[in-house]
MDTraj code that builds the backbone (N, CA, C; nanometers):
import mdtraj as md
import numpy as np

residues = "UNK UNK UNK UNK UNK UNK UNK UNK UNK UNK UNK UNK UNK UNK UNK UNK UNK UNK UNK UNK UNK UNK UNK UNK UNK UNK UNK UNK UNK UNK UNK UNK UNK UNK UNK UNK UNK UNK UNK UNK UNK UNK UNK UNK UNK UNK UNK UNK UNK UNK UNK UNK UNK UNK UNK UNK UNK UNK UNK UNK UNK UNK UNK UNK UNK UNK UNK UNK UNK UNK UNK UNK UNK UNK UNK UNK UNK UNK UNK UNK UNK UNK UNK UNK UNK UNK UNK UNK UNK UNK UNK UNK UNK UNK UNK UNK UNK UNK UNK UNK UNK UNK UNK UNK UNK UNK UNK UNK UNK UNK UNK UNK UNK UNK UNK UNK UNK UNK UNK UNK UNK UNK UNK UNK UNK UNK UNK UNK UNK UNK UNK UNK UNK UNK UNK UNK UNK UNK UNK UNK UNK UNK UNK UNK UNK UNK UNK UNK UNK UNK UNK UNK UNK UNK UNK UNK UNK UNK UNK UNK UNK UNK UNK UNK UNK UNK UNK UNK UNK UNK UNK UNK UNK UNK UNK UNK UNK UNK UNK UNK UNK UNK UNK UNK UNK UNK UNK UNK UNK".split()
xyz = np.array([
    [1.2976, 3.2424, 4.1379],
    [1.4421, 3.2310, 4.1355],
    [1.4935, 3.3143, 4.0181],
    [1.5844, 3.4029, 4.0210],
    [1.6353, 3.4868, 3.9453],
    [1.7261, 3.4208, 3.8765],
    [1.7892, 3.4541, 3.7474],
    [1.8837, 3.3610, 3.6774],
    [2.0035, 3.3537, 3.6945],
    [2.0595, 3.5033, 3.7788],
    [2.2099, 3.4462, 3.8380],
    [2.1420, 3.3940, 3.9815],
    [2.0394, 3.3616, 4.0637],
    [2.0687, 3.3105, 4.1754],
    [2.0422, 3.1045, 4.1280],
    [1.9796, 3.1033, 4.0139],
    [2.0019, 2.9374, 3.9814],
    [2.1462, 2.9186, 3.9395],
    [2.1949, 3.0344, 3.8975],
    [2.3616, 2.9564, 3.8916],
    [2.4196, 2.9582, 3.9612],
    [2.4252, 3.0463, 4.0449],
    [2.5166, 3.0325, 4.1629],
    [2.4515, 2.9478, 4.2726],
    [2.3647, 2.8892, 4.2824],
    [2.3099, 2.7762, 4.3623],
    [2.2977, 2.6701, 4.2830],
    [2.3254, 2.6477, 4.1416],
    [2.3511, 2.5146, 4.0943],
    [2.4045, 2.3882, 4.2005],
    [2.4013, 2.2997, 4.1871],
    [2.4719, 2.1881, 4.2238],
    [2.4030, 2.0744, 4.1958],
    [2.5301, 1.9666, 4.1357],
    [2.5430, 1.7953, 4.1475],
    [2.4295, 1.7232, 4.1614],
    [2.3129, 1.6770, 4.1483],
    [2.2429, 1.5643, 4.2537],
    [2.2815, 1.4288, 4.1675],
    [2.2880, 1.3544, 4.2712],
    [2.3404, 1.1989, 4.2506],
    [2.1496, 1.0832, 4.2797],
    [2.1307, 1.1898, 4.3855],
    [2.0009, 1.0648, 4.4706],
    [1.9131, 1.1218, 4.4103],
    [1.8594, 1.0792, 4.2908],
    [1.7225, 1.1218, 4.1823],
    [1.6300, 0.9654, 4.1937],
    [1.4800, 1.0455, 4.1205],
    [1.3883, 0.9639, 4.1375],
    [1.2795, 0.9922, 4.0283],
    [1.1960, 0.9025, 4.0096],
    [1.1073, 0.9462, 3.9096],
    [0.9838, 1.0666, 3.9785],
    [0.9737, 1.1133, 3.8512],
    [0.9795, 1.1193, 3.7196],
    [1.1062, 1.1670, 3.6687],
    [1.1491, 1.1517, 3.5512],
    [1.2492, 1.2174, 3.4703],
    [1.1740, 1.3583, 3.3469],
    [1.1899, 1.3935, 3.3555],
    [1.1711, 1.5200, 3.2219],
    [1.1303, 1.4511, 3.1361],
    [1.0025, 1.5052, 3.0818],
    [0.9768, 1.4097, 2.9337],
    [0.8689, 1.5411, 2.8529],
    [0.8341, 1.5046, 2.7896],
    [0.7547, 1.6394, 2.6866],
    [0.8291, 1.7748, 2.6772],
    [0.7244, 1.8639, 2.6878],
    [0.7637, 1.9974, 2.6827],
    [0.8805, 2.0257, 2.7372],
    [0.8769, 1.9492, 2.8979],
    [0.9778, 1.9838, 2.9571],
    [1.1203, 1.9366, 2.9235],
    [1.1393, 1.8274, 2.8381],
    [1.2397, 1.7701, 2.8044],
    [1.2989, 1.8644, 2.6606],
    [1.1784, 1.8852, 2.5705],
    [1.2203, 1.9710, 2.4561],
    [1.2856, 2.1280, 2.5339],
    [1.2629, 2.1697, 2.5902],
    [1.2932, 2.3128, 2.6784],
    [1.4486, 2.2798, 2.7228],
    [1.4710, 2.1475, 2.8026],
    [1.6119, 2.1481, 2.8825],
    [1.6673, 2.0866, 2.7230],
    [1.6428, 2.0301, 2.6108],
    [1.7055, 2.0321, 2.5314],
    [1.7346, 2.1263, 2.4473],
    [1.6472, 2.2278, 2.3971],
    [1.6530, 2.3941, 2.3103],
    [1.7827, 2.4275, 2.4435],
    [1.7866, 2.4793, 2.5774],
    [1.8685, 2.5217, 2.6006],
    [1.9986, 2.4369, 2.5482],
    [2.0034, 2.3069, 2.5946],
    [2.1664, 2.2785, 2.5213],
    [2.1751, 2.3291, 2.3776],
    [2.1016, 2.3310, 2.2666],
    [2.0857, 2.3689, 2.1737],
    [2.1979, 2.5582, 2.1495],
    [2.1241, 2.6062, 2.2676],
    [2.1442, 2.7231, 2.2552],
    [2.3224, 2.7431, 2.3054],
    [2.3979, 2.6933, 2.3120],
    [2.5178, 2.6634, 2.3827],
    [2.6404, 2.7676, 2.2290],
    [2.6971, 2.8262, 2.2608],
    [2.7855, 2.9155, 2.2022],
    [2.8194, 2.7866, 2.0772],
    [2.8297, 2.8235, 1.9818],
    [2.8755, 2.7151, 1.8289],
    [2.9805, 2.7461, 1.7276],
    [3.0756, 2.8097, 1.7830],
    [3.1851, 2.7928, 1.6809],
    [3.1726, 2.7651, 1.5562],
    [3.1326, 2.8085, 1.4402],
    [3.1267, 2.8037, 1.3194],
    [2.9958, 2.7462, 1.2702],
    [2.8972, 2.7896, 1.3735],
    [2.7910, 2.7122, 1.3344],
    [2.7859, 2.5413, 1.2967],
    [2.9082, 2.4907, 1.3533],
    [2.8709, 2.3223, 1.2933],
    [2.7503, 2.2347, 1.3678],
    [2.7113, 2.2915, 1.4749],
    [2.6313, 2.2203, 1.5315],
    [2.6756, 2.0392, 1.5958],
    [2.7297, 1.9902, 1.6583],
    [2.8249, 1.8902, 1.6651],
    [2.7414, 1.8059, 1.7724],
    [2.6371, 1.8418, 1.8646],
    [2.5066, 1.8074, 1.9485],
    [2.4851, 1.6966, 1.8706],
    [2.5126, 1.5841, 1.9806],
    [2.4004, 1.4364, 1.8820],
    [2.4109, 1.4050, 2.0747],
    [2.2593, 1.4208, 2.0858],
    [2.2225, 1.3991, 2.2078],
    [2.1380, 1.2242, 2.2049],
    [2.1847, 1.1612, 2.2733],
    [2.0953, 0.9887, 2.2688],
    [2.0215, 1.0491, 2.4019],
    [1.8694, 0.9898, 2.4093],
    [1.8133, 0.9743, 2.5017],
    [1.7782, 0.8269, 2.5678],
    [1.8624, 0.8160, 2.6721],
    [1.7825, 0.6585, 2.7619],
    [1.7073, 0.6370, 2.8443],
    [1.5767, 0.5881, 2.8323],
    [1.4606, 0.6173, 2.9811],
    [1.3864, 0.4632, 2.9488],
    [1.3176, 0.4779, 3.0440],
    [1.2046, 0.3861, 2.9850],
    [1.3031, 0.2362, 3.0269],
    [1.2083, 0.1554, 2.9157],
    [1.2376, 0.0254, 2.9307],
    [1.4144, -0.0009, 2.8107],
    [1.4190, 0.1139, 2.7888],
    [1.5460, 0.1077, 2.7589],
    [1.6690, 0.0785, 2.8052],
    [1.6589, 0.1283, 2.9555],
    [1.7539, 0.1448, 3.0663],
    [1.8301, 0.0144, 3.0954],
    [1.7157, -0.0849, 3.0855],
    [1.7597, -0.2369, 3.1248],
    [1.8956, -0.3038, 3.0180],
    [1.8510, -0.2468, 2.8634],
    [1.9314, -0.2906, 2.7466],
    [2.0772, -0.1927, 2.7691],
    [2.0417, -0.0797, 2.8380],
    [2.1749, 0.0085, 2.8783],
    [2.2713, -0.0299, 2.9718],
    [2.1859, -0.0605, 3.0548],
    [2.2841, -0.1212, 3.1754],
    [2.3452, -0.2756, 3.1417],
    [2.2673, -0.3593, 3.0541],
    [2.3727, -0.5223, 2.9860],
    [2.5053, -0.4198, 2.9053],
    [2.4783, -0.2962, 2.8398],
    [2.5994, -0.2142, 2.7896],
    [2.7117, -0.2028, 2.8131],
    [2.6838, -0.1292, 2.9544],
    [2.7832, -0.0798, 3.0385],
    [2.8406, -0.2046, 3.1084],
    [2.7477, -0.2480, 3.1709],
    [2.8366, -0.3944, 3.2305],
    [2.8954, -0.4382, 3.1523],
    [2.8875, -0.4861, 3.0246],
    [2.9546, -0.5962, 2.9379],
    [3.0608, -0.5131, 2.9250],
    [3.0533, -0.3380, 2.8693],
    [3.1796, -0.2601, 2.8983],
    [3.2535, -0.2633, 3.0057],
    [3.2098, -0.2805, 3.0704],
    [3.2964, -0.2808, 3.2088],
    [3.3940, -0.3747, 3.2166],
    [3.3219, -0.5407, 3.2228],
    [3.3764, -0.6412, 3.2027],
    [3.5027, -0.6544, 3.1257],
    [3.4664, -0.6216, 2.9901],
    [3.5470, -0.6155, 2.8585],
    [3.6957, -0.5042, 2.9229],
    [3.6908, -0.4329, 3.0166],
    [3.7880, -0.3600, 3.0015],
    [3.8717, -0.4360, 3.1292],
    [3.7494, -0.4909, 3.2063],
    [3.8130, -0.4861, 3.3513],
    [3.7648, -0.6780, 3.4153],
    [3.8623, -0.7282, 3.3008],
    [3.7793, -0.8237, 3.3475],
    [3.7953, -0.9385, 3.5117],
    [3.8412, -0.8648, 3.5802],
    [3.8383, -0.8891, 3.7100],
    [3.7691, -0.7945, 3.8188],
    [3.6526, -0.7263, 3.7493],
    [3.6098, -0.6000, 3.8147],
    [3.5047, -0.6501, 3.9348],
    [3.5926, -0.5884, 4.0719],
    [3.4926, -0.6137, 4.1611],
    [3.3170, -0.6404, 4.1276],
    [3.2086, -0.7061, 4.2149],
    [3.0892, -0.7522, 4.1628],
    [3.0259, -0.5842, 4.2062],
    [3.1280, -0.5300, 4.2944],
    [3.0556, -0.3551, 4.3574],
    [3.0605, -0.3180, 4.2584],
    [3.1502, -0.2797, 4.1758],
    [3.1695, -0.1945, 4.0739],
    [3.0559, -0.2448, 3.9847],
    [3.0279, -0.3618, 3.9416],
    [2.9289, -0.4033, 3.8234],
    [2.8298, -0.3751, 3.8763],
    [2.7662, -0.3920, 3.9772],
    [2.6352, -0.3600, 4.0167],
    [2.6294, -0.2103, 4.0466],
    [2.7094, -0.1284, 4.0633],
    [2.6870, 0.0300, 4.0533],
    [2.6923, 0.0807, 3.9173],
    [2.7865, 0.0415, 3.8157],
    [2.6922, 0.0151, 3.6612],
    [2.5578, 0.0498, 3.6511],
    [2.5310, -0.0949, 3.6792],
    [2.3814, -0.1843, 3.6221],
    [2.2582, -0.0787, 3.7268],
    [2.3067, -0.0494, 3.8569],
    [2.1869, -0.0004, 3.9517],
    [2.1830, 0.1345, 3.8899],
    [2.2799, 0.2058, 3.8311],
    [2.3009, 0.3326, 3.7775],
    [2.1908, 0.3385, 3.6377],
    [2.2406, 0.2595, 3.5844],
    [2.1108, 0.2544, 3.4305],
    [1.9889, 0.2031, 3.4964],
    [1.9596, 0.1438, 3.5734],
    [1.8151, 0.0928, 3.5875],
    [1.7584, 0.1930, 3.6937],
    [1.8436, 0.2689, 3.7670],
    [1.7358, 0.3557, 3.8624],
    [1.7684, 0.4934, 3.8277],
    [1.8017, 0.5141, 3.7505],
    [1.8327, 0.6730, 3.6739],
    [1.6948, 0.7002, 3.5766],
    [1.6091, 0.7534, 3.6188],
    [1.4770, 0.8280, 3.4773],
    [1.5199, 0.8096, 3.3682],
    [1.6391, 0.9300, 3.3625],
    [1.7004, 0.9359, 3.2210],
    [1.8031, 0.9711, 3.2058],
    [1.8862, 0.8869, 3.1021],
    [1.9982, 0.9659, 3.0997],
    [2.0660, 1.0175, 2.9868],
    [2.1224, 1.1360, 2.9685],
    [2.1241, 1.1609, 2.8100],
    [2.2767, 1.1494, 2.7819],
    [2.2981, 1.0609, 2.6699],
    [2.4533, 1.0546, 2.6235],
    [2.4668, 1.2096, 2.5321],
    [2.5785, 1.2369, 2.6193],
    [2.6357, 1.3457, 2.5409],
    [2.7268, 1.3401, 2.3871],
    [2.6643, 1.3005, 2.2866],
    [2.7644, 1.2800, 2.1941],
    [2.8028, 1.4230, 2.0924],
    [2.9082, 1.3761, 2.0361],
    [2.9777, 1.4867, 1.9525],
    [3.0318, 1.4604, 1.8490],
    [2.9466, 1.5054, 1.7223],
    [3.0200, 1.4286, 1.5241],
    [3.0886, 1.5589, 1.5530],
    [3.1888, 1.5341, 1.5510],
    [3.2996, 1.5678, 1.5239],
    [3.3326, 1.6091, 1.3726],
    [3.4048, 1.7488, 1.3361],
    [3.4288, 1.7335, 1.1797],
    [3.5503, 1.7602, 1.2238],
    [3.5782, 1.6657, 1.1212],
    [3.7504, 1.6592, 1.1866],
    [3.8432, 1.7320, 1.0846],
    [3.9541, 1.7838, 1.0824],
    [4.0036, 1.8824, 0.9854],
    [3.9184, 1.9953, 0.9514],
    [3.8427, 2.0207, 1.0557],
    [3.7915, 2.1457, 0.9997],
    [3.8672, 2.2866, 1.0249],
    [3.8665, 2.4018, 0.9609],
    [3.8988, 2.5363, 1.0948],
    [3.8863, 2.5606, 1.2306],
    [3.7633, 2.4816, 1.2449],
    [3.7371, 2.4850, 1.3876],
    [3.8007, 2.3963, 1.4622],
    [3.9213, 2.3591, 1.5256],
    [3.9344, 2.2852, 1.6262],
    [3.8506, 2.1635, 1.6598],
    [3.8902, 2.0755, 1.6837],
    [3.7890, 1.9554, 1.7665],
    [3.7517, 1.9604, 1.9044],
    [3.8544, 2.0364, 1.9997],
    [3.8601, 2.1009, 2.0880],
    [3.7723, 2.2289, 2.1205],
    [3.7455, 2.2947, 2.0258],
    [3.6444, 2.3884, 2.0363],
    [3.4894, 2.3119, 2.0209],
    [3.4931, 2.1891, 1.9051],
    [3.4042, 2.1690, 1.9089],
    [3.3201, 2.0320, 2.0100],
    [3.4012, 2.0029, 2.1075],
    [3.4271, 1.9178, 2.1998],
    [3.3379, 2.0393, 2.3319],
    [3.4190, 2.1682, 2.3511],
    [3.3457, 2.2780, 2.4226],
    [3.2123, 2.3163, 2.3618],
    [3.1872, 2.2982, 2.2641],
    [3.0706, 2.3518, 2.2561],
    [2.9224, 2.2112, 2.3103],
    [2.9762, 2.0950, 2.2653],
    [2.9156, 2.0236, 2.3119],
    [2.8934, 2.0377, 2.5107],
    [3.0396, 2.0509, 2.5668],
    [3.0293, 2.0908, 2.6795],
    [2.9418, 2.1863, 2.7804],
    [2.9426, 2.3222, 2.6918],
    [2.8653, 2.4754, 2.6850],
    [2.7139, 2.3939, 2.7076],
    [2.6870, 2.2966, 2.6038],
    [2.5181, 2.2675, 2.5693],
    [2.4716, 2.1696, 2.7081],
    [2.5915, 2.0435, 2.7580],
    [2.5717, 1.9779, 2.8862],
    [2.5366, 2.1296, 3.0078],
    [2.6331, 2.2084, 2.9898],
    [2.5761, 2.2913, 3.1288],
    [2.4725, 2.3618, 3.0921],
    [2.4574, 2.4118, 3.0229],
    [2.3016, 2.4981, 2.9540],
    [2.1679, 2.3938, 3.0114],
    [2.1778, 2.2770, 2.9608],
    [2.0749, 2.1626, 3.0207],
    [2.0926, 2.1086, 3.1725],
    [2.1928, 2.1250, 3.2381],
    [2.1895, 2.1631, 3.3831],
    [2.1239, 2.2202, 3.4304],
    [2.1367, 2.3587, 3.3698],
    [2.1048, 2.4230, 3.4563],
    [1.9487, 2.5006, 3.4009],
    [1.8828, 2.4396, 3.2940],
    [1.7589, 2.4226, 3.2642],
    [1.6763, 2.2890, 3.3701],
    [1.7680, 2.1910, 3.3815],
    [1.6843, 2.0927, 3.4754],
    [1.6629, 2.1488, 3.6056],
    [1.7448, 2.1782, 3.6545],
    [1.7674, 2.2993, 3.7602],
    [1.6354, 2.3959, 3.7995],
    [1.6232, 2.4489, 3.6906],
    [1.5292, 2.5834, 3.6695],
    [1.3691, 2.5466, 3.6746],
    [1.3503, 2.3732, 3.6176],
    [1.2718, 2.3556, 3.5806],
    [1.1899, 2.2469, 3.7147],
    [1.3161, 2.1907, 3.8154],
    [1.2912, 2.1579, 3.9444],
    [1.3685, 2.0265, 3.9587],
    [1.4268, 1.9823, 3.8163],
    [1.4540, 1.8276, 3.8209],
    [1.6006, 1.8699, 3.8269],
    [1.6591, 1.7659, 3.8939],
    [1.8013, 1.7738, 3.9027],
    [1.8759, 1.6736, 3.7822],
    [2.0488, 1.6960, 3.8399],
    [2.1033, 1.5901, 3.6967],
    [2.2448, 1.6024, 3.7911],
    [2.3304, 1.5219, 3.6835],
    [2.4852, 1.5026, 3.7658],
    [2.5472, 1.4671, 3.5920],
    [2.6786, 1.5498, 3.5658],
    [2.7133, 1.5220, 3.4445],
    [2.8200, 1.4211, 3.4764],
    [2.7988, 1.3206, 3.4005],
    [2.9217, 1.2019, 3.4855],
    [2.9843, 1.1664, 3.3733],
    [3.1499, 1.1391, 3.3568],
    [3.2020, 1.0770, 3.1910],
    [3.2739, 0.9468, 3.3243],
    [3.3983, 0.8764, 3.2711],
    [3.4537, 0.7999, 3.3052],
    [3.4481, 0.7078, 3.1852],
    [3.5403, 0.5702, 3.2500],
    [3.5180, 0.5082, 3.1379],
    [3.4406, 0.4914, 2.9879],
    [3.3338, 0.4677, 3.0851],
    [3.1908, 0.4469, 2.9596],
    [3.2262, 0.5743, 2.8051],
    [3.2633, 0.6836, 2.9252],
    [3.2744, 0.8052, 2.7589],
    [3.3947, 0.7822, 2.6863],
    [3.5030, 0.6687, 2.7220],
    [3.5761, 0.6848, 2.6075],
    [3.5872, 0.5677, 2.5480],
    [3.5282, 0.4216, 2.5744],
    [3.5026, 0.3389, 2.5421],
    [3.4205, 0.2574, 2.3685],
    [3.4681, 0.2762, 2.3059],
    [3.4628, 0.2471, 2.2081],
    [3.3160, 0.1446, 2.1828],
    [3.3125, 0.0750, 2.2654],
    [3.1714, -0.0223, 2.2579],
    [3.0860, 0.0229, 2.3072],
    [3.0848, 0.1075, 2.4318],
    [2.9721, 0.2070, 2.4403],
    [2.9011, 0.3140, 2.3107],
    [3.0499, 0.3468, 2.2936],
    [2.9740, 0.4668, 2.1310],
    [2.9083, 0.3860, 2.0546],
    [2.9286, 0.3035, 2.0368],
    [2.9275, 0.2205, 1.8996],
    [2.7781, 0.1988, 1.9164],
    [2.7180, 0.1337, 2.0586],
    [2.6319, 0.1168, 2.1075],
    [2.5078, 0.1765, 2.0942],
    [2.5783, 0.3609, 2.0922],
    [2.4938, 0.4396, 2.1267],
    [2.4705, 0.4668, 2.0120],
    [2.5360, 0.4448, 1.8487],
    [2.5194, 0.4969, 1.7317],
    [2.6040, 0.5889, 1.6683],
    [2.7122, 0.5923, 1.7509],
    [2.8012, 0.7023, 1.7057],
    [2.8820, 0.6560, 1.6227],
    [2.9374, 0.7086, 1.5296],
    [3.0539, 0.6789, 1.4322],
    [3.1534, 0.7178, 1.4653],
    [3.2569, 0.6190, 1.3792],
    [3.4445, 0.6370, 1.3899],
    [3.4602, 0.7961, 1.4150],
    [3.5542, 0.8310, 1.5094],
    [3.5534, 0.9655, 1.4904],
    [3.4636, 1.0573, 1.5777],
    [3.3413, 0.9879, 1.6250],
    [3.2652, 1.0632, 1.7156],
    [3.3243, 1.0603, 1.8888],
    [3.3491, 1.1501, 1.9520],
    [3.2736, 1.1192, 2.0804],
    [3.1596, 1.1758, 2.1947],
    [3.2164, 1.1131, 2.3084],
    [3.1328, 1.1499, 2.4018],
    [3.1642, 1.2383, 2.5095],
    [3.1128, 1.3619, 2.5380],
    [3.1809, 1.4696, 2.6472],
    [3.0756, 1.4049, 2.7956],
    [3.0242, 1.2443, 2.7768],
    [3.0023, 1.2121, 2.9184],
    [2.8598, 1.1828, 2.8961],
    [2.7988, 1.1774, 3.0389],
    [2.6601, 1.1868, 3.0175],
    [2.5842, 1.2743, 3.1520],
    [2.4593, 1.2701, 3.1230],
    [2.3657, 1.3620, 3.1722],
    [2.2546, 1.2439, 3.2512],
    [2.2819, 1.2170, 3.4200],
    [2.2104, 1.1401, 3.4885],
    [2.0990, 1.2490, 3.5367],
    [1.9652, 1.2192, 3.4766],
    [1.8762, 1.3022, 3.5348],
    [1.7227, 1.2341, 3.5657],
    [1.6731, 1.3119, 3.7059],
    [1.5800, 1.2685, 3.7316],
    [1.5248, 1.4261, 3.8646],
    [1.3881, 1.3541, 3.9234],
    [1.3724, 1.4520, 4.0585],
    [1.4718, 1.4352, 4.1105],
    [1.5289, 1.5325, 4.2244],
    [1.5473, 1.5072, 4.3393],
    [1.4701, 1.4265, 4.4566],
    [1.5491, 1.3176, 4.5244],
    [1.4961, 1.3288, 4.6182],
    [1.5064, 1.3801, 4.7433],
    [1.5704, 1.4826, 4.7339],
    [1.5783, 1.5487, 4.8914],
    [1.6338, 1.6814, 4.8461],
    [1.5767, 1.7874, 4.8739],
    [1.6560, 1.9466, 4.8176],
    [1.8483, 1.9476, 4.8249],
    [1.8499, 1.9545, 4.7445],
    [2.0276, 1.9058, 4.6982],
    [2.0966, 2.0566, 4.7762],
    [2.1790, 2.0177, 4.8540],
    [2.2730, 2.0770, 4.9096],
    [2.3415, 2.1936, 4.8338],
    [2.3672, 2.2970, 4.8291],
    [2.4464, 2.3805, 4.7757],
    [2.5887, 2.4045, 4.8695],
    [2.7092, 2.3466, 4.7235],
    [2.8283, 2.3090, 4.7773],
    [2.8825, 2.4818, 4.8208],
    [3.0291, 2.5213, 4.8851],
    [3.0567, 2.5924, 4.9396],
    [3.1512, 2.6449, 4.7666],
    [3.0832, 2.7798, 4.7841],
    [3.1491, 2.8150, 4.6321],
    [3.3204, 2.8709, 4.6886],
    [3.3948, 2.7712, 4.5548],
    [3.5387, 2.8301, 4.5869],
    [3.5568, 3.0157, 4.5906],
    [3.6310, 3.0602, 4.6601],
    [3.6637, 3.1824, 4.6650],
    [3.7211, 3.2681, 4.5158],
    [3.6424, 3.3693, 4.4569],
    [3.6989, 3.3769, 4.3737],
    [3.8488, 3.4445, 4.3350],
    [3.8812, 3.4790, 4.4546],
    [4.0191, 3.5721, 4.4477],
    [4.1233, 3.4141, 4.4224],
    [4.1120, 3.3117, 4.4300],
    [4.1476, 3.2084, 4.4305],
    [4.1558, 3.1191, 4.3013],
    [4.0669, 3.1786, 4.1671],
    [4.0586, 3.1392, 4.0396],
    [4.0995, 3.2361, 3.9756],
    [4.1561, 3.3686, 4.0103],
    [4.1334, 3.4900, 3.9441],
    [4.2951, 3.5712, 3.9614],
    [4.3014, 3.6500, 3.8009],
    [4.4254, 3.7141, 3.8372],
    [4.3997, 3.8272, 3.7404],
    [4.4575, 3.9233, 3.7728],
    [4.4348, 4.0427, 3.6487],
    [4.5786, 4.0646, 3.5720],
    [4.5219, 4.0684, 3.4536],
    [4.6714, 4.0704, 3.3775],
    [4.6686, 4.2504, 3.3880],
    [4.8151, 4.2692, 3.3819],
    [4.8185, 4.4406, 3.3917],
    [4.8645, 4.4877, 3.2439],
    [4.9237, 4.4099, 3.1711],
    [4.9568, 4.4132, 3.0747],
    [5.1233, 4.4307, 3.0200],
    [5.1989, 4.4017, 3.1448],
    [5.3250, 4.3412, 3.1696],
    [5.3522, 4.1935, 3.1229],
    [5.4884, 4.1960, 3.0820],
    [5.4925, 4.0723, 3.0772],
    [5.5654, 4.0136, 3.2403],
    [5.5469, 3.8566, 3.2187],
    [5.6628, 3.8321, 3.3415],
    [5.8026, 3.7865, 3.3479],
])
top = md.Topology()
chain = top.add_chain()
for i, resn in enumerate(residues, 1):
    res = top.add_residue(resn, chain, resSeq=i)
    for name in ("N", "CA", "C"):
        top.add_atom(name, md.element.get_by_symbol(name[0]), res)
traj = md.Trajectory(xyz[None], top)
């Protein structure tokens, strides 16, 4: 596979299975997020890893988050939580220390954390294992961070559900690019 044909055949997987990435292969899809464009060199990457018998203490997390926000939350919704942390390999919280007042934007440094989630995409990708970058609640939730170790001030650009595939993942229909695209002529309007 050539390296523009893994990006342009990237895509989503949701239906993963064990194994998850672990050794070499996990240090590799992590050096690529590593390698993600860095704005002033701050380095702002605070990656949590959850696998293992961890998953179980993740998913009482999220549920109790859930609860706490929603406390009339359908029993579907809690159990797609809880089935999410316990049958996911691994999943990596995307976090981001933030320096706040710096030159650099928080916003830039919010993208660069972003830059490093798709870099590790599309290393899991390359490497055969799939992933799905998912935020929602959980990433802006205050008892989740807290959870995960992050400090006042930190957050989360989401997380990284990864495992095999189990079934060769579909490649979605790429939008047209005349459809994202405009050339400036150098007029104003």
């Amino acid at each position: 596979m050539t390296d523009l044909t893994l990006l342009l055949d990237r895509a989503s997987v949701t239906d993963l299975a064990e194994p998850g990435p672990d050794g070499d292969d996990l240090d590799l899809i992590i050096q690529a997020g590593l390698r993600a464009p860095d704005h002033g060199k701050l380095r702002p990457w605070h990656f949590v890893l959850i696998r293992g018998e961890a998953r179980a203490a993740w998913a009482g997390v999220v549920v109790d988050a859930l609860k706490a926000r929603e406390p009339d939350a359908p029993e579907k919704a809690v159990d797609k939580q809880r089935n999410r942390a316990l049958n996911t390999p691994l999943i990596i919280a995307l976090g981001a220390k933030l320096q706040h007042g710096h030159k650099v934007p928080e916003i830039e440094q919010m993208m660069t954390v972003g830059a490093a989630a798709m870099n590790m995409l599309n290393a899991l990708q390359g490497l055969g294992y799939g992933g799905v970058w998912l935020s929602g609640a959980n990433a802006y939730d205050e008892r989740v961070m807290t959870a995960l170790g992050l400090e006042p001030g930190d957050k989360l650009a989401g997380f990284l559900f990864v495992g095999t595939p189990k079934a060769p993942p579909m490649t979605p229909r790429r939008p047209a690019v005349a459809d994202h695209t405009t050339e400036w002529t150098g007029t104003l309007t």
